[in-house]
N, C-alpha and C positions, 0 to 999 in steps of 0.2 A: 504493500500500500504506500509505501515509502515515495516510489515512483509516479504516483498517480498525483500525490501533496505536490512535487516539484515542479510537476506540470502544470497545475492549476495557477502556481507561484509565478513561475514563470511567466504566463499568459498574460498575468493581473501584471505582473511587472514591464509587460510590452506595452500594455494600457498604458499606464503610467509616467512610461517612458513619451511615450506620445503626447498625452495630456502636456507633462512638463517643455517638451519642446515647443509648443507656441509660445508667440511673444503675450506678456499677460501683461498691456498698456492700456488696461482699463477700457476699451474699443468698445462700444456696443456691438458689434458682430463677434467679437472675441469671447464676452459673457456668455449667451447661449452654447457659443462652442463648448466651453470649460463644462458647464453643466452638462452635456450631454453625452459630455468624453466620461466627465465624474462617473454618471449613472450607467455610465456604457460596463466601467470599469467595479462598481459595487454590484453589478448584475452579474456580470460574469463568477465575480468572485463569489458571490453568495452560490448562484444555480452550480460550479467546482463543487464547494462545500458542499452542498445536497448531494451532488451524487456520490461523493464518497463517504458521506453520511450514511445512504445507501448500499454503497459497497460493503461499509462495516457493519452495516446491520448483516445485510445479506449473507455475508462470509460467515457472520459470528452462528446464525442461524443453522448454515450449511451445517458447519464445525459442531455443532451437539446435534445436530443429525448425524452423523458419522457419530460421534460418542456415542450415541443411544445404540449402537446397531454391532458397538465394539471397533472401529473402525478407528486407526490415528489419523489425525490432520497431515502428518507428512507422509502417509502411506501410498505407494504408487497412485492409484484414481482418483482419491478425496485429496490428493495437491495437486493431481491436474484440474478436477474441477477448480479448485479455488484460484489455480495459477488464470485459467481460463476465462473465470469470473472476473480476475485482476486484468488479463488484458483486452478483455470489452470495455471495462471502464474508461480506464487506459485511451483506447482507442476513442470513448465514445467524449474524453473529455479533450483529445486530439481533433475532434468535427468542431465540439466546440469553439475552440480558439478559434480555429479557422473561418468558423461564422463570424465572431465576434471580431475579428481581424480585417474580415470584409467588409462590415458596418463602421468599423473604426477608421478606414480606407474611405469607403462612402462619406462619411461625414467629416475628412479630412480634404476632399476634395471639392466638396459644396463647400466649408467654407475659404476656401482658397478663391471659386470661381467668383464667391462674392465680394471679397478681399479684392479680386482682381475688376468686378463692375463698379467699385468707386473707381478705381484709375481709368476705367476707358470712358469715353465721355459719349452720352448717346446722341443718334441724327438730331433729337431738339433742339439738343444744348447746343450741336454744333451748330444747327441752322441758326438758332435766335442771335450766336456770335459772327457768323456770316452779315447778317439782317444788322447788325449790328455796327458793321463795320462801313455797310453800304449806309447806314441814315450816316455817318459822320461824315463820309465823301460826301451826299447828298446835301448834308449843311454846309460843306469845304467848299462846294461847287457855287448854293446860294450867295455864301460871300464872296465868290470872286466874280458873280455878276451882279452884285450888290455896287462893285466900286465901278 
């Protein structure tokens, strides 16, 4: 089960790792981010802890099954089952990350795209400084048939 803690550890510590690398300059687009990397990062870790919350139930269960029947825990079939049991978990907390990865990717990316639509400026803006440029010729012109 050892194995399974390090994974889960890990995974929360890639969150983390992310969260902490935005810049935190108080941005309004920055806020939501931080909260949603946060919750991204307390979800994972919690739903980790469930299921090996479950593993040790499940194992511990298995384990005085085999007791009740005479059967050791390290005996050829009741350590593959339980080894078995370990590497479903295992595995099944390896999809996880990998979702959790992907959402953390998605919502690193949204707010990048957003980060990046303050800096481009859209056709209105451009047009109204275009329109903008032409009223000041338009008044440069009136005064030069003004004299």
């Amino acid at each position: 089960m050892g194995g399974t803690t390090g994974l889960a550890l890990t995974g929360a510590t890639f969150l983390k790792a992310k969260m902490d690398s935005k810049p935190k300059s108080g941005d309004d687009a920055t806020q939501p981010y931080q909260l949603q990397m946060n919750e991204l990062a307390r979800q994972q870790a919690a739903d980790a802890k469930k299921r090996q919350d479950a593993l040790h139930k499940a194992s511990s269960a298995q384990r005085a099954r085999f007791a009740s029947q005479g059967i050791g825990p390290t005996d050829g079939s009741s350590g593959a089952v339980l080894d078995g049991m370990r590497a479903k978990t295992t595995q099944e907390l390896n999809d996880q990350a990998a979702a959790y990865a992907a959402k953390s990717n998605s919502l690193e990316n949204s707010f990048s795209q957003t980060q990046a639509s303050y800096l481009t400026p859209t056709k209105r803006s451009r047009k109204s400084s275009a329109g903008d440029l032409l009223g000041d010729n338009g008044a440069l012109q009136q005064l030069k048939d003004w004299d």
